[in-house]
py3Dmol code that shows the C-alpha trace and the ligand (Angstrom):
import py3Dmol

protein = """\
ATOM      1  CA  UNK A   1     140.262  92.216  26.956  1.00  0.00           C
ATOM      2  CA  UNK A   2     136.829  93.466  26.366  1.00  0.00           C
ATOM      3  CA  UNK A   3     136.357  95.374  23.068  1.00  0.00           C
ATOM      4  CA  UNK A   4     135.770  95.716  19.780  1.00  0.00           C
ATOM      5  CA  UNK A   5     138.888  94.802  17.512  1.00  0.00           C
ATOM      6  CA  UNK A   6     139.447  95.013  13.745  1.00  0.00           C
ATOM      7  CA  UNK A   7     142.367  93.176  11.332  1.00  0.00           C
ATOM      8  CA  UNK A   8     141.987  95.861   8.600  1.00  0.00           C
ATOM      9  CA  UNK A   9     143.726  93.619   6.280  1.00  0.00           C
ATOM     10  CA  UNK A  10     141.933  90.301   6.608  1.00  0.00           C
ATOM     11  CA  UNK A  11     141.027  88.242   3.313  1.00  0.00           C
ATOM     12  CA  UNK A  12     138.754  88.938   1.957  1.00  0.00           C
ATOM     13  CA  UNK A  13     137.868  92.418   4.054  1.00  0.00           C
ATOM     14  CA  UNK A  14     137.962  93.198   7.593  1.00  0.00           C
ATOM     15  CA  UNK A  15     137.329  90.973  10.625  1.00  0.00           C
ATOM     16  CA  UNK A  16     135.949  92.286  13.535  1.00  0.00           C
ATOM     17  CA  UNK A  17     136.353  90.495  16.938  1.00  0.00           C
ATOM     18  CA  UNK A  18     136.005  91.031  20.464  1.00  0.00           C
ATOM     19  CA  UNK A  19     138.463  88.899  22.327  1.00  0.00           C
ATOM     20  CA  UNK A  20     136.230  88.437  25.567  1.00  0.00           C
ATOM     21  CA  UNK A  21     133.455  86.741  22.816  1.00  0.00           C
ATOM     22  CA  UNK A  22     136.443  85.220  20.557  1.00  0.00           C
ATOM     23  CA  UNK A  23     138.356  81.622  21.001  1.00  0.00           C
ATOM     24  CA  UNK A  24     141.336  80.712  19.736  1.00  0.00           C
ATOM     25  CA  UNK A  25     140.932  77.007  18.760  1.00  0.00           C
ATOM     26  CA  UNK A  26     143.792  74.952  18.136  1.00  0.00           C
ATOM     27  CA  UNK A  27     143.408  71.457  15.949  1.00  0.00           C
ATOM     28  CA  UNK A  28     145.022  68.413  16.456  1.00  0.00           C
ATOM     29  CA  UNK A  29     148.935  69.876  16.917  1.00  0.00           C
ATOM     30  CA  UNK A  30     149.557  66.261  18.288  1.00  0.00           C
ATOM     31  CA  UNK A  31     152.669  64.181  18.068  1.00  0.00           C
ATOM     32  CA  UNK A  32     151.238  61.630  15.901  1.00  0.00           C
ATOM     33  CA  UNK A  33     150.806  64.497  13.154  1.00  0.00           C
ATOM     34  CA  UNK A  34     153.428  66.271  13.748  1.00  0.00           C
ATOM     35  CA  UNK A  35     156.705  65.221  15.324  1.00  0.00           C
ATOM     36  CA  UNK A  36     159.194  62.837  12.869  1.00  0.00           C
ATOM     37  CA  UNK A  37     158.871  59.531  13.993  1.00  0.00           C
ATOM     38  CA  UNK A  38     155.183  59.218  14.446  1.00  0.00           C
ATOM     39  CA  UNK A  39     152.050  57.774  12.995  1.00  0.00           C
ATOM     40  CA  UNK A  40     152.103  60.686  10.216  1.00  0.00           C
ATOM     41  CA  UNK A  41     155.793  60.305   9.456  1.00  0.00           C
ATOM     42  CA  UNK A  42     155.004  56.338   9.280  1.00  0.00           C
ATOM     43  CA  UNK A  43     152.469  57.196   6.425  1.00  0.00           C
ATOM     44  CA  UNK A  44     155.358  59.149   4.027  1.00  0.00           C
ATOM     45  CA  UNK A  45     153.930  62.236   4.569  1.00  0.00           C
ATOM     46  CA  UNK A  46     156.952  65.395   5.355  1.00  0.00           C
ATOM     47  CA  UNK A  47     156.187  66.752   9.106  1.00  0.00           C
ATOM     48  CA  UNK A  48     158.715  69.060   8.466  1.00  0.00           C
ATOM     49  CA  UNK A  49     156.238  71.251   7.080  1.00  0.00           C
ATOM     50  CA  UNK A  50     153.569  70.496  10.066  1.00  0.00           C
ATOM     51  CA  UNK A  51     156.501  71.073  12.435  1.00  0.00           C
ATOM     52  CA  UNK A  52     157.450  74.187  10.885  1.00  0.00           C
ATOM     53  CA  UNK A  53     154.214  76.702  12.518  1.00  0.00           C
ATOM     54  CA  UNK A  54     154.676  75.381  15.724  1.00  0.00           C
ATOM     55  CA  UNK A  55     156.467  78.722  16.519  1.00  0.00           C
ATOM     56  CA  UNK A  56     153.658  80.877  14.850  1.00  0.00           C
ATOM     57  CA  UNK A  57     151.098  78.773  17.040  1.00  0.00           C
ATOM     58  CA  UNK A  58     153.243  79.402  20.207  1.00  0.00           C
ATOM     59  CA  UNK A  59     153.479  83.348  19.571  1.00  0.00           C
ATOM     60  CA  UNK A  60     150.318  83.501  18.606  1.00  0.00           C
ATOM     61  CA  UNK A  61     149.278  81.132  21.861  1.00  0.00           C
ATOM     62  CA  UNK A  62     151.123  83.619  23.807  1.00  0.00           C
ATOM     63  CA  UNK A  63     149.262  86.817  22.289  1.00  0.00           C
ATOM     64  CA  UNK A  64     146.319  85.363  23.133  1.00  0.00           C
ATOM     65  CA  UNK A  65     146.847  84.594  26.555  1.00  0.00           C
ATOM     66  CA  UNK A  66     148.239  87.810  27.533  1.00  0.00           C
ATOM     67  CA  UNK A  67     145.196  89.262  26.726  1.00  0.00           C
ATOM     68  CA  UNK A  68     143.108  86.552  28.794  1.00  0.00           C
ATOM     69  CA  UNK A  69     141.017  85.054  25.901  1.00  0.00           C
ATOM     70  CA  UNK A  70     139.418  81.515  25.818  1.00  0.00           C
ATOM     71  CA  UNK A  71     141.617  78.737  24.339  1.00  0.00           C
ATOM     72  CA  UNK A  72     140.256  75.472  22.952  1.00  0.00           C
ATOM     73  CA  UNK A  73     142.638  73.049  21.976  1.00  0.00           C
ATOM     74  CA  UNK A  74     141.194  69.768  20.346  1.00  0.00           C
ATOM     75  CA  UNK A  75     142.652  66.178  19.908  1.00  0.00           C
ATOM     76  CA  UNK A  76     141.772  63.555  16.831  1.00  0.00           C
ATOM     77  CA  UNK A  77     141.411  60.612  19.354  1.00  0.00           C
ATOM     78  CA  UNK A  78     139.180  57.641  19.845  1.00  0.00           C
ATOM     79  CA  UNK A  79     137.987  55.374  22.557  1.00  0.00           C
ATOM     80  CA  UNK A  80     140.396  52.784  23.596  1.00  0.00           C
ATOM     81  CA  UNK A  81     137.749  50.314  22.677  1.00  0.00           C
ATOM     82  CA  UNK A  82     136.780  51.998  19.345  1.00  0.00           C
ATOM     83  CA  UNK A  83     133.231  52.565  19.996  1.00  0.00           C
ATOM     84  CA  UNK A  84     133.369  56.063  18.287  1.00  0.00           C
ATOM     85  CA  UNK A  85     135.375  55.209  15.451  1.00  0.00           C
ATOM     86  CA  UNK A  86     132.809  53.591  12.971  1.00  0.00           C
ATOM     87  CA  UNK A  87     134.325  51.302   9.781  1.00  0.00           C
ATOM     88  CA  UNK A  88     133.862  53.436   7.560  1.00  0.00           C
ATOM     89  CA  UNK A  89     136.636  55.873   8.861  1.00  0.00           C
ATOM     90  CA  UNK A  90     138.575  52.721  10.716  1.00  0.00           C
ATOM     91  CA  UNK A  91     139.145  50.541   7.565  1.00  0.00           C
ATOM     92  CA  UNK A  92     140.403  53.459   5.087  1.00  0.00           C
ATOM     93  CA  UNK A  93     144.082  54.507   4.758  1.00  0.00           C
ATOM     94  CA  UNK A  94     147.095  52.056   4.395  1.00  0.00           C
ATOM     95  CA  UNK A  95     145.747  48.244   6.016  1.00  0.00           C
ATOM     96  CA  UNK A  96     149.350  47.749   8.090  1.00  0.00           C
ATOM     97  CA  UNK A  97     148.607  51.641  10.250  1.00  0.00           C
ATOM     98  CA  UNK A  98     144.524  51.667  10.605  1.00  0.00           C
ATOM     99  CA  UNK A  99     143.474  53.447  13.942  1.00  0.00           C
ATOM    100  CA  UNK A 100     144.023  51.588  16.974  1.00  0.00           C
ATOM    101  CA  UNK A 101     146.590  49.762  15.884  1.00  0.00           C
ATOM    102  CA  UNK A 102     149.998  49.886  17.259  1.00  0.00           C
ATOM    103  CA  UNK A 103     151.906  52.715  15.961  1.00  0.00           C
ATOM    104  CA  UNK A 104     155.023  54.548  16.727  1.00  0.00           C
ATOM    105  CA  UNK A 105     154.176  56.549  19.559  1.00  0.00           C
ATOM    106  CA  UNK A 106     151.284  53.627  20.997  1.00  0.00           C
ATOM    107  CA  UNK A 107     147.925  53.210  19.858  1.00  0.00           C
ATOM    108  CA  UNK A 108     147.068  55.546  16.522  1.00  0.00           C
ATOM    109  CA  UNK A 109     145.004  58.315  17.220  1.00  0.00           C
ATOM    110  CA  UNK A 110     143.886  56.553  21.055  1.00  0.00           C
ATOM    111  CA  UNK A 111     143.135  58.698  23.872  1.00  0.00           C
ATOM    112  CA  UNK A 112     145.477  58.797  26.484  1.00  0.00           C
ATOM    113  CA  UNK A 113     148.300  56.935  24.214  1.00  0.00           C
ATOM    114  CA  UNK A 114     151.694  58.940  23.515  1.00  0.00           C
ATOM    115  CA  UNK A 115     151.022  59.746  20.335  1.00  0.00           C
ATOM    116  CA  UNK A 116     147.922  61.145  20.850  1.00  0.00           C
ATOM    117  CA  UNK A 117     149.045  63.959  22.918  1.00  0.00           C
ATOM    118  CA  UNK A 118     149.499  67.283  22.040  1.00  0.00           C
ATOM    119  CA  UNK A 119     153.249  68.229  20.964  1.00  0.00           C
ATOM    120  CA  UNK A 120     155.048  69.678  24.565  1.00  0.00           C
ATOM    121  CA  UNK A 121     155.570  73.354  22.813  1.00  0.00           C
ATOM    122  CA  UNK A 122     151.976  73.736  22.942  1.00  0.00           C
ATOM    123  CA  UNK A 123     150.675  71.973  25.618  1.00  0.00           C
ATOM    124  CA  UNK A 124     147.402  73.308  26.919  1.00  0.00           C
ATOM    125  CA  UNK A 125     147.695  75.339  30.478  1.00  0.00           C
ATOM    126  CA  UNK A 126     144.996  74.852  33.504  1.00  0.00           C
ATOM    127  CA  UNK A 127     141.985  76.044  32.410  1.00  0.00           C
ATOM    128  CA  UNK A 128     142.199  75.840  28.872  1.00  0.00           C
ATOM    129  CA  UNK A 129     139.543  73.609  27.147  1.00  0.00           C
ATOM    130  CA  UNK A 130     141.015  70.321  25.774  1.00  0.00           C
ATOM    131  CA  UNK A 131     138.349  68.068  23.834  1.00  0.00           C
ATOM    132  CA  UNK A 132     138.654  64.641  22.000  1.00  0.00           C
ATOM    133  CA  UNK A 133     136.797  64.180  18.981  1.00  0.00           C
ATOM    134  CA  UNK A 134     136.131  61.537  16.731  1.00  0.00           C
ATOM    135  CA  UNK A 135     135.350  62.673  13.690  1.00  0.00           C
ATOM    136  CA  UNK A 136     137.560  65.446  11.882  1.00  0.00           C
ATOM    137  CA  UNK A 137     135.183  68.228  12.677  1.00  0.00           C
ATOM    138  CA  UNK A 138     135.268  69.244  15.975  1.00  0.00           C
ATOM    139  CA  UNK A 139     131.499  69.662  17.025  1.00  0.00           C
ATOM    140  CA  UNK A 140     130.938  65.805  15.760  1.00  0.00           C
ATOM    141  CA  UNK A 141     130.353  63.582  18.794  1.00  0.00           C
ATOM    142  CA  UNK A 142     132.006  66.160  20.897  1.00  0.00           C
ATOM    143  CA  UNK A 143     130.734  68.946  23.439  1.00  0.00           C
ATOM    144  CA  UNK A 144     132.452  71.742  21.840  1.00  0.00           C
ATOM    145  CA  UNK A 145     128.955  73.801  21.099  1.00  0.00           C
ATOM    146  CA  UNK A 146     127.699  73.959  24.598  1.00  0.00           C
ATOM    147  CA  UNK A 147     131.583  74.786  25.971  1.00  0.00           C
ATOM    148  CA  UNK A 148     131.811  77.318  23.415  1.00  0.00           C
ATOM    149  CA  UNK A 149     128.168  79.139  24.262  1.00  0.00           C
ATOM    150  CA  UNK A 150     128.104  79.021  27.645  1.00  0.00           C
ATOM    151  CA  UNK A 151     131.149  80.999  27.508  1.00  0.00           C
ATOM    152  CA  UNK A 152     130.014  84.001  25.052  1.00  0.00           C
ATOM    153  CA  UNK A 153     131.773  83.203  22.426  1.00  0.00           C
ATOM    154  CA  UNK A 154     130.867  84.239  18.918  1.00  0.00           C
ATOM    155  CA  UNK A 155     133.690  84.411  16.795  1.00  0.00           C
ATOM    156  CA  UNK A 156     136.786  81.430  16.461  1.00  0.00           C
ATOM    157  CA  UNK A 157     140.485  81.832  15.235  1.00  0.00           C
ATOM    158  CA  UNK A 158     141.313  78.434  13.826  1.00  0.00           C
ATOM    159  CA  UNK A 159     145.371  77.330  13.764  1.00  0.00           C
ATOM    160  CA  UNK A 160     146.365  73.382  13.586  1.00  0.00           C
ATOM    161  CA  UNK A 161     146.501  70.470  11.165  1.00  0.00           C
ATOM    162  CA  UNK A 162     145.812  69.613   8.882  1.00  0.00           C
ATOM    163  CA  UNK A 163     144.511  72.813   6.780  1.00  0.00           C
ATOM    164  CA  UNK A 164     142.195  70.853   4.427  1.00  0.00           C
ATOM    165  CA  UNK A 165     140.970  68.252   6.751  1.00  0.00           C
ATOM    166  CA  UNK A 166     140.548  68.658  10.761  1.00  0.00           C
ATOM    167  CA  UNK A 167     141.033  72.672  10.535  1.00  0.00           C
ATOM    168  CA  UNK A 168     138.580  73.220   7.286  1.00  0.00           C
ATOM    169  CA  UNK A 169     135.687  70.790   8.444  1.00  0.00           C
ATOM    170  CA  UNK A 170     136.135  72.165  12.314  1.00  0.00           C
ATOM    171  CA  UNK A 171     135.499  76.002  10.740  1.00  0.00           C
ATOM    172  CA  UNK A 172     132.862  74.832   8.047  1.00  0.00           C
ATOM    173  CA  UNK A 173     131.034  73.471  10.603  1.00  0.00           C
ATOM    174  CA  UNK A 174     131.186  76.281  12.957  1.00  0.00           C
ATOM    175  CA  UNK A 175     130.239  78.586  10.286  1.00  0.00           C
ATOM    176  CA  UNK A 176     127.044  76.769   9.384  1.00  0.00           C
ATOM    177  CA  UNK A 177     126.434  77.235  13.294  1.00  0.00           C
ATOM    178  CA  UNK A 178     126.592  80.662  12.972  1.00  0.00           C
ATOM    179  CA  UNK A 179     129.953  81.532  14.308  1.00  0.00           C
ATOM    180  CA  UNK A 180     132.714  84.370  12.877  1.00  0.00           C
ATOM    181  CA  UNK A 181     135.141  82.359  12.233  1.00  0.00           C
ATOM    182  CA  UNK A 182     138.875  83.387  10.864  1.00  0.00           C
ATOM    183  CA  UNK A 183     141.422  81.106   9.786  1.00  0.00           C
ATOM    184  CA  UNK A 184     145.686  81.953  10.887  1.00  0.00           C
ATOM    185  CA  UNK A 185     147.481  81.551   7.606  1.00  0.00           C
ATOM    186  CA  UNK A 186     151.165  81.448   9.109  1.00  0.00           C
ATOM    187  CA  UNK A 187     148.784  78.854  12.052  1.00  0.00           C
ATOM    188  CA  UNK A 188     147.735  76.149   9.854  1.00  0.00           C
ATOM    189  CA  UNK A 189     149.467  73.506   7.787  1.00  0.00           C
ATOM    190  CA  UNK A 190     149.322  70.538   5.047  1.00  0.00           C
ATOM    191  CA  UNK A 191     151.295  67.725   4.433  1.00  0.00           C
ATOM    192  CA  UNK A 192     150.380  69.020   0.492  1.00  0.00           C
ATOM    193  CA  UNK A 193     150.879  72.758   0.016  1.00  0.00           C
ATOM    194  CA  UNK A 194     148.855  72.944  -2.615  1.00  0.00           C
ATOM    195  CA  UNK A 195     146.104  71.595  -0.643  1.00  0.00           C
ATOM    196  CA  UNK A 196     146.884  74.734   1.662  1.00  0.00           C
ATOM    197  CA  UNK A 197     146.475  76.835  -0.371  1.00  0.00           C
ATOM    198  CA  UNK A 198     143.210  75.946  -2.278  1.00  0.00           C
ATOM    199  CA  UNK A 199     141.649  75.139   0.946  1.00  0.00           C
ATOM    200  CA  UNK A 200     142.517  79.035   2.194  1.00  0.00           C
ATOM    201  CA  UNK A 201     141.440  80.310  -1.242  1.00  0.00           C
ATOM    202  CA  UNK A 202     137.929  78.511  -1.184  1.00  0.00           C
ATOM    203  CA  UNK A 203     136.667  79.114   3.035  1.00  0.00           C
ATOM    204  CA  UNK A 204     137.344  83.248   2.365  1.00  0.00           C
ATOM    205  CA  UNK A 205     136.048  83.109  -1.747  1.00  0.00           C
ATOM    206  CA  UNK A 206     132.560  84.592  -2.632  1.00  0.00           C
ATOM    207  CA  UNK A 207     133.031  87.169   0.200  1.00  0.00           C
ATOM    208  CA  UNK A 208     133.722  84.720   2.831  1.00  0.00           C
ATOM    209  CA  UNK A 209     131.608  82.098   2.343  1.00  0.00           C
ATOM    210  CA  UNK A 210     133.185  80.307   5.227  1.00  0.00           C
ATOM    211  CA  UNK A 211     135.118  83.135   6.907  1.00  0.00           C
ATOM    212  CA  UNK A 212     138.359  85.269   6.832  1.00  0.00           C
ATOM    213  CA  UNK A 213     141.803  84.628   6.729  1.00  0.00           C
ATOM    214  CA  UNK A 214     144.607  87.010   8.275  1.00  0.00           C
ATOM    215  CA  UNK A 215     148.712  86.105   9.716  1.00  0.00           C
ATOM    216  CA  UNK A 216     149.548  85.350  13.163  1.00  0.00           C
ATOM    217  CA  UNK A 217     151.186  89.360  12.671  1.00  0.00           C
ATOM    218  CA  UNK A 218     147.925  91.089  11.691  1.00  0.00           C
ATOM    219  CA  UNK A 219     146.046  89.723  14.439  1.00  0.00           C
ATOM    220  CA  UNK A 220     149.131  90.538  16.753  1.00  0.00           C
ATOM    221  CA  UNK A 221     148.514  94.021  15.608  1.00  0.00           C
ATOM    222  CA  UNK A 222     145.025  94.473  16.130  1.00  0.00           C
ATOM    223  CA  UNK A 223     145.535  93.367  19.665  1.00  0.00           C
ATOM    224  CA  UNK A 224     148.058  95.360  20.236  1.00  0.00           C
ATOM    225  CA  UNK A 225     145.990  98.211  19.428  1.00  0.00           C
TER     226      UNK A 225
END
"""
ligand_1 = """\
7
C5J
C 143.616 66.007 10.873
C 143.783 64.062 9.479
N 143.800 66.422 12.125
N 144.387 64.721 8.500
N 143.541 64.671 10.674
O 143.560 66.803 9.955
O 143.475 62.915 9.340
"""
view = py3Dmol.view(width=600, height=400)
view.addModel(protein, "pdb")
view.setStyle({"model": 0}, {"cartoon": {"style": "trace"}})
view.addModel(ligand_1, "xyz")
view.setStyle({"model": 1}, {"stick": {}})
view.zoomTo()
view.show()
């Protein structure tokens, strides 16, 4: 689809987008974060809540492809040999469940390892971008500026987990590099709602000083016409 959009009732005002210039980009929905059992369960944090917008993600997955836009879905995942996973973010957390040890579902957070994968509802289709990265923002390390531009694309709808880290770095980041970003309340989730919330409250304050927010249903809307 090839024109000029608007979700009238975006925070904090209206968001224009054309979906031929617009990707949807979908964080880290991987097993390890989300499904019981895995390296984010193992932590005592409630995936209940993660698991919860996987249906909002889907539909709004769906929408999306219908209407033949560019999908980008990323993975937090290192180098089975750690060479892009530095001490400083290696030696944090809980000492028993540090990256690349054995978890759950294999390796934490190592390509190519079961846990690592993106949860089967939402598995990327041919031709959809799928990039590793190592840090939590997604242009760190990772290719994701050149794939982005050399496919038109000026303006990003951000779903995923977690809200306040991998999904708020990943559109703070693009915004800085000069991208319209938008961020899918009903698409995005914390282990800590109130972190949710804040984290929506302070990317679309001070007349989007990061970008917009709007639901899975407004943007629905707007490209259903
Ligand atoms: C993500 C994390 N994906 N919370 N990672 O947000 O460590």
């Amino acid at each position: 689809m090839n024109k000029q959009l608007t979700v009238p009732t975006a925070q904090p005002f209206a968001y224009s987008f054309n979906p031929a210039h617009t990707a949807l980009v979908v964080i880290d929905m991987q097993r390890d974060f989300v499904e019981p059992g895995g390296f984010g369960a193992s932590l005592g944090n409630d995936v209940t809540r993660l698991q919860a917008i996987i249906p909002a993600v889907r539909a709004m997955l769906d929408a999306w492809r219908a209407v033949g836009g560019t999908v980008l879905h990323t993975r937090e995942a290192h180098a089975p040999d750690l060479s892009d996973c530095p001490p400083a973010k290696r030696l944090r957390g809980k000492p028993s469940m540090r990256i690349g040890d054995a978890g759950p579902m294999g390796r934490i957070l190592i390509a190519g390892e079961p846990g690592a994968e993106i949860v089967p509802e939402l598995a990327p289709l041919p031709g959809e971008l799928v990039v590793d990265k190592p840090g939590k923002g997604m242009f760190y390390g990772t290719p994701v500026d050149a794939l982005l531009r050399e496919r038109g694309i000026t303006h990003l709808l951000f779903m995923g987990v977690t809200t306040e880290v991998c999904v708020q770095t990943s559109m703070r980041e693009a915004n800085d590099r000069g991208y319209e970003c938008l961020i899918v309340e009903d698409g995005t989730e914390s282990y800590f709602p109130s972190y949710k919330v804040a984290t929506l409250s302070m990317l679309t304050a001070q007349g989007a000083i990061v970008g917009w927010s709007a639901t899975t249903a407004e943007i629905q809307q707007a490209l259903q016409g």
